[in-house]
C-alpha positions as CSV (number, residue, x, y, z in Angstrom):
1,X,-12.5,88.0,-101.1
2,X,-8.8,86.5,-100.7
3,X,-9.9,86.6,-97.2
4,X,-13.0,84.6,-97.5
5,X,-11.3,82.0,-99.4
6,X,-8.1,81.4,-97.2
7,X,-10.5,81.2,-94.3
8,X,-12.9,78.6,-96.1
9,X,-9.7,77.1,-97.2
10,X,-8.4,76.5,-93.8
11,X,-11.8,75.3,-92.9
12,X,-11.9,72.7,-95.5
13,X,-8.5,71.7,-94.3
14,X,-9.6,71.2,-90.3
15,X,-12.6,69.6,-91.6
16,X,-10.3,67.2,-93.9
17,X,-8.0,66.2,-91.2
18,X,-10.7,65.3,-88.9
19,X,-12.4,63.6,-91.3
20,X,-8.5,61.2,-91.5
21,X,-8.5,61.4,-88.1
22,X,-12.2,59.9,-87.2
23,X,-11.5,57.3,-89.9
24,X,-8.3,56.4,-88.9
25,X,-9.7,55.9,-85.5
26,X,-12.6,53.6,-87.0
27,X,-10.1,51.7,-88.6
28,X,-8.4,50.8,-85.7
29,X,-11.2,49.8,-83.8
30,X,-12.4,47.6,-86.6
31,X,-9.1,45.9,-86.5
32,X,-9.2,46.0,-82.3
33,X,-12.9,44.2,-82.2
34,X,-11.6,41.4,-85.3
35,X,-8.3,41.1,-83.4
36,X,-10.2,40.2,-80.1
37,X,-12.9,37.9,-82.0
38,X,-10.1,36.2,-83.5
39,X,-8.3,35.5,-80.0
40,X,-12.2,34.7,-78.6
41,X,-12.6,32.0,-81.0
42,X,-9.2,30.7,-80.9
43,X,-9.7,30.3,-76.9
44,X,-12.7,28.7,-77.1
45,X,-11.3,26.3,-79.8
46,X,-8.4,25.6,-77.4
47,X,-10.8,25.1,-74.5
48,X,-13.5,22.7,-76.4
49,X,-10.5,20.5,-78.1
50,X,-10.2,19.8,-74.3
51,X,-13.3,18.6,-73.5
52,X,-13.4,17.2,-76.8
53,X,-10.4,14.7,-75.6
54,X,-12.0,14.2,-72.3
55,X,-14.6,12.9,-73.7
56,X,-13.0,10.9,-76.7
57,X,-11.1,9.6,-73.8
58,X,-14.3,8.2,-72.1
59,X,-13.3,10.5,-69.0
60,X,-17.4,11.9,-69.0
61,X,-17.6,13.7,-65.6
62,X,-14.4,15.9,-66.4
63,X,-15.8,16.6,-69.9
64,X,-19.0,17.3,-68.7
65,X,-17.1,19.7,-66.6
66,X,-15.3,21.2,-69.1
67,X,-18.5,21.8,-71.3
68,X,-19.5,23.7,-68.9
69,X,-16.4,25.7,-68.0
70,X,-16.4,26.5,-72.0
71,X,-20.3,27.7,-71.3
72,X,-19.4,29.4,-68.7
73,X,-16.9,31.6,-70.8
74,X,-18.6,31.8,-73.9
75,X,-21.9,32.1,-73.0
76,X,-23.1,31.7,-77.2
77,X,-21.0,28.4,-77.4
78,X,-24.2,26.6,-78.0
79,X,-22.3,23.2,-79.4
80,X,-20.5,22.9,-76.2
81,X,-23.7,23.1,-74.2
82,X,-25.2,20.4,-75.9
83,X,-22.6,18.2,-75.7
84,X,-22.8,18.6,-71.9
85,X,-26.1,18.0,-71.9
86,X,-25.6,15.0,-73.9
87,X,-23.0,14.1,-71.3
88,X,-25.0,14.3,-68.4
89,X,-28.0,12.7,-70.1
90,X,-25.2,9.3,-70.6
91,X,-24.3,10.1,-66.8
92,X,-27.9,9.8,-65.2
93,X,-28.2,13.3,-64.5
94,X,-31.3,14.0,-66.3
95,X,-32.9,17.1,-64.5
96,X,-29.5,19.1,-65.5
97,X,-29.1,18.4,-69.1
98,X,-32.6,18.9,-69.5
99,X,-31.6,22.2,-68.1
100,X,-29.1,22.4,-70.4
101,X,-31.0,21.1,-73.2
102,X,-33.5,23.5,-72.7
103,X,-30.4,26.7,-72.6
104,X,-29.4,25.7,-75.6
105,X,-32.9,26.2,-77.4
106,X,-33.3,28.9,-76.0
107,X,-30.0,30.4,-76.5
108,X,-30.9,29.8,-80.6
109,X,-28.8,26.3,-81.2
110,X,-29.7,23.4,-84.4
111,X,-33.0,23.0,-82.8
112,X,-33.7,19.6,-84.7
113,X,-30.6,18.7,-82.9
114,X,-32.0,19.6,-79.3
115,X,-35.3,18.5,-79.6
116,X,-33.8,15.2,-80.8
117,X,-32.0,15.2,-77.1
118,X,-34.8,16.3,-75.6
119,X,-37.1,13.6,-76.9
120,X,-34.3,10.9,-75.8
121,X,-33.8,12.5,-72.5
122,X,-38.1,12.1,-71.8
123,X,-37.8,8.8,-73.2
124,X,-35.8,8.4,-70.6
125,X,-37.7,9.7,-68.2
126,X,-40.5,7.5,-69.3
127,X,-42.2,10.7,-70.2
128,X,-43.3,9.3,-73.3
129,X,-45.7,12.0,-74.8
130,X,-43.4,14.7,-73.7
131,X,-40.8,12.7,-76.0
132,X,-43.1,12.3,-78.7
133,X,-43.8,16.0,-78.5
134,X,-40.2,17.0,-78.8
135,X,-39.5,14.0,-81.6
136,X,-42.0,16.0,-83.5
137,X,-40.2,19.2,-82.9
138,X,-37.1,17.8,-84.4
139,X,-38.8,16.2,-87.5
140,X,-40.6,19.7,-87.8
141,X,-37.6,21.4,-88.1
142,X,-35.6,18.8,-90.2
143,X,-37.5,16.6,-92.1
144,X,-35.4,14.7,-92.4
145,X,-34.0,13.9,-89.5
146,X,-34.0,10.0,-89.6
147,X,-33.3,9.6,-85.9
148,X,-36.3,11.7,-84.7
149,X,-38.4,9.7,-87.8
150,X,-37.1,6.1,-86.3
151,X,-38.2,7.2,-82.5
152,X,-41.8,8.3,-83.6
153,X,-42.5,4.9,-85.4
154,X,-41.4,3.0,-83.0
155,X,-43.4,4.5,-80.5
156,X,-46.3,3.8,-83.2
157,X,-45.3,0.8,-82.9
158,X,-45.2,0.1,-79.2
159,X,-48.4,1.7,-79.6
160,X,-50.3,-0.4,-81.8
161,X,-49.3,-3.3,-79.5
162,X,-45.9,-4.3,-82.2
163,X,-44.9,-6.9,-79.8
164,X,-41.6,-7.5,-82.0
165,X,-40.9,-3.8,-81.5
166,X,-37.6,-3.5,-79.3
167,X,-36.3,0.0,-78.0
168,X,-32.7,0.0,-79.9
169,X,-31.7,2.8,-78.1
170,X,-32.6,2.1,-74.5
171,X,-29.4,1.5,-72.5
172,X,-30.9,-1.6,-70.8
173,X,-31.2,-3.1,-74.3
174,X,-27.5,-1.9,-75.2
175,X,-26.3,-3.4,-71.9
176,X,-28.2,-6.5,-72.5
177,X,-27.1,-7.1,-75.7
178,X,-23.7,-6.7,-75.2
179,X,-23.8,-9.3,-71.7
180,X,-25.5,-11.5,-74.8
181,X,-23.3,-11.3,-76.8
182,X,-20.1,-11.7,-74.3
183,X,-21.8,-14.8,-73.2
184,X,-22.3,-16.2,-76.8
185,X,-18.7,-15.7,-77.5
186,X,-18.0,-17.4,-74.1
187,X,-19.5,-20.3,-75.4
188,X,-18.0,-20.8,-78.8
């Protein structure tokens, strides 16, 4: 009987100690796989405050780049991929940030946010219904979005033959009222 319990005893023990031992180890992953996410999101902090200032600085191509490079790294850095996309969109390089745009839904991003782009980026394109499509998108998902509300009654407007209806947010207009306004100043 003093047998049987020693031995149990002893069993009870190894069982014990590998019992520490697996939960020690499990410990110390857990603080390995935080450690690492910490340093992952640190480095990408570093890396988009970069293109942040790139951009800031009005230097577009190298913060588009930089977007990218981010993307590149951190494949779920779904701010950074529409900010390149917005980027290339201001550069002319439609076909690629509509790529981009279109990553960035996928990859599960604010999606009021990118269908907002997207409806720009087709109104752009002189896509218009595929605009209007994707400016419903973006109101579907946030009601109240007011930019996506202000694009689809103004192309009501347009629509309804408004002739007083100017595009605000066309870059011909932006130009053009900026050249109107340096020439108005010119004159005073």
């Amino acid at each position: 009987m003093l047998r049987r319990f020693c031995l149990l005893r002893c069993a009870i023990s190894e069982s014990a100690a590998l019992t520490m031992r697996a939960d020690q180890e499990l410990r110390l992953n857990r603080f390995i796989r935080n450690a690492l996410r910490r340093w992952r999101r640190r480095r990408m902090a570093t890396a988009m405050r970069e293109a942040d200032l790139a951009r800031d600085g009005g230097n577009k191509w190298r913060a588009a780049m930089l977007y990218e490079r981010v993307v590149e790294r951190f494949p779920d850095a779904v701010g950074a991929m529409v900010q390149q996309g917005n980027l290339l969109k201001d550069l002319g390089d439609l076909d690629r940030a509509e790529r981009v745009y279109q990553g960035a839904l996928v990859s599960g991003g604010d999606e009021g946010d990118i269908n907002l782009q997207l409806g720009h980026l087709y109104k752009l394109k002189g896509q218009q219904a595929k605009a209007r499509q994707f400016y419903e998108h973006a109101l579907g998902a946030d009601p109240n979005n007011a930019h996506a509300a202000m694009e689809l009654a103004h192309m009501r407007n347009i629509a309804a033959g408004d002739p007083s209806s100017e595009d605000l947010s066309h870059p011909a207009f932006l130009i053009f009222r900026q050249m109107e306004m340096a020439f108005a100043g010119r004159r005073a």
